[in-house]
N, C-alpha and C positions, 0 to 999 in steps of 0.2 A: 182422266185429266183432259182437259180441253184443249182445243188447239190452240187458245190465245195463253192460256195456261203455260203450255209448253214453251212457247217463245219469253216467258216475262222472266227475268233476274229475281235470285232467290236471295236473300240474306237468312241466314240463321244468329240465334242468338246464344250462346250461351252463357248463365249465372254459375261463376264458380262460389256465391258465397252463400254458406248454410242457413240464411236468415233471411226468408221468403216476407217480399214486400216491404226489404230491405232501401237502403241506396243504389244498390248495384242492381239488382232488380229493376229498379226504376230508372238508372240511367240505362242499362241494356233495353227495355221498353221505348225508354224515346229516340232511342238509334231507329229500332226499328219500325218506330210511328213515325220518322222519318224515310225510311227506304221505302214505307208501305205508301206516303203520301208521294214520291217519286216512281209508286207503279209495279214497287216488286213484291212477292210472295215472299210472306215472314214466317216463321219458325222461332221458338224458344224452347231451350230444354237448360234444367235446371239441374246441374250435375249430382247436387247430394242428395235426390230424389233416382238418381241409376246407381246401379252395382258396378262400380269401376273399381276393381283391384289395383293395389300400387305393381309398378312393374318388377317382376322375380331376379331381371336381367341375366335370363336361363340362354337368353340367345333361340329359341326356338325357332321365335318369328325370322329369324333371318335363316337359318336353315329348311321351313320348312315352307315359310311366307305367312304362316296363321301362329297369333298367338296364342298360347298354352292354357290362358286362361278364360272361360266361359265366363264372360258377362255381359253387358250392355255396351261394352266399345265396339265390334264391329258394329251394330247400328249405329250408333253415333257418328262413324267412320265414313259411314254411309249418308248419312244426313251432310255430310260435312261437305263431300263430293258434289253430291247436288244442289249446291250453293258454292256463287260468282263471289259473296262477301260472307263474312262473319263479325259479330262481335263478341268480344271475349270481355269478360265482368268478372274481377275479384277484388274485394276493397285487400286491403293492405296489413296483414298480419306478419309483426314482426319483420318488420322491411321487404316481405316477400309474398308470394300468393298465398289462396287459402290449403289447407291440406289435401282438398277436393279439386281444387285446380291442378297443385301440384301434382296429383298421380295420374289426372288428363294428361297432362302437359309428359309426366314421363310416359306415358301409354302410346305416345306420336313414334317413339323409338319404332315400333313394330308395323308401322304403317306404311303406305305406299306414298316417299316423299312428294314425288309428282304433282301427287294431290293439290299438296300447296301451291306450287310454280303459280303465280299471277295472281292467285286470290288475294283480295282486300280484305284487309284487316283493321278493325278499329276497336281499339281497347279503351274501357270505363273503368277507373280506378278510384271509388272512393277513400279516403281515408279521414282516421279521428285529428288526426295532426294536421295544424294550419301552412306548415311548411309544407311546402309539393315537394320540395327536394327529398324529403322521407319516403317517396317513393321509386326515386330513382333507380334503385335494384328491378323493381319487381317490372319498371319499365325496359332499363337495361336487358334481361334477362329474356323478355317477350322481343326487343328489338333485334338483340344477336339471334333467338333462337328463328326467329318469322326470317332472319337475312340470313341462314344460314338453309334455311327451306326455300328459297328464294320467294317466298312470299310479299305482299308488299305491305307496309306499315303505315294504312291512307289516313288515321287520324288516330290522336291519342286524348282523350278528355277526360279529365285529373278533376276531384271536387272533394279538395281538402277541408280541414273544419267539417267534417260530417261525420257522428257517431252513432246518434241515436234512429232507431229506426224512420225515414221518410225526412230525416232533416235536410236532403238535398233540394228538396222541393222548397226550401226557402231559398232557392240559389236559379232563380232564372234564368240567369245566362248560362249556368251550368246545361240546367234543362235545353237551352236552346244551341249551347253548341253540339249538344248528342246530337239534337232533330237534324240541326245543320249536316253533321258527319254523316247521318244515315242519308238524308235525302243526294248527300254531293254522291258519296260510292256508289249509288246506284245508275245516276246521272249520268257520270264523266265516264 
């Protein structure tokens, strides 16, 4: 890695939804065609593409600091850390994330809280339903759990009315407030 490398803000991205070249896909993309066009080193990983077991809730991880189960979350865990921002992408099933976000999202139990303290966060939530308010849990749920990590929650862009694969790309302004949110978090 380079020495200008080293100094530049990283964003990661991650797709909790199972349908590559989906919505969320493509608004986690333009977050980070945003942070990349304000200078920083992007990353994407695509969750139902790693081996994330749901969590056992054996307690291990807190007795022993490592979790019980071998798969792809310490790396992930790792990626996580070396990144100032993240974006996190699950369209809206069942008022709630996808099942692939969900067992991410529980796999944090065993992690080193810390991590989060100050990182930037900005969540992409597509959904099929024209009401944004249909997602108010799944935002809720990322709100409490990111303030209870004392994470921070730097933008949240909602693009209802979208079911079919790639239909957010008829929504510009959608497209452009991701760019908007990745370019700002990197920025500010």
């Amino acid at each position: 890695m380079s020495a200008n490398e080293a100094n530049r803000k990283r964003m990661l991205g991650i797709v909790g939804s199972p349908r590559r070249g989906g919505n969320t896909e493509i608004l986690v993309d333009e977050v980070l065609r945003g942070a990349e066009e304000a200078g920083a080193l992007v990353e994407k990983v695509i969750l139902s593409e790693l081996d994330i077991a749901p969590c056992r809730a054996c307690d291990t991880c807190r007795k022993t600091g490592q979790c019980a189960q071998r798969d792809d979350m310490p790396a992930l865990l790792e990626k996580m850390e070396r990144s100032q921002a993240w974006v996190l992408g699950t369209p809206v099933y069942w008022w709630g994330p996808t099942a692939q976000f969900k067992a991410f999202l529980d796999r944090w139990y065993g992690s080193n809280y810390a991590m989060f303290k100050g990182r930037r966060i900005i969540l992409t939530i597509p959904l099929e339903d024209t009401d944004a308010s249909t997602a108010r849990h799944t935002v809720g749920m990322f709100t409490d759990a990111l303030a209870y990590l004392k994470a921070e929650l730097f933008a949240t862009v909602l693009a209802p009315g979208v079911l079919d694969r790639g239909q957010v790309r008829e929504h510009p302004d959608v497209l452009e407030a991701a760019r908007r949110a990745g370019r700002a978090a990197i920025e500010k």
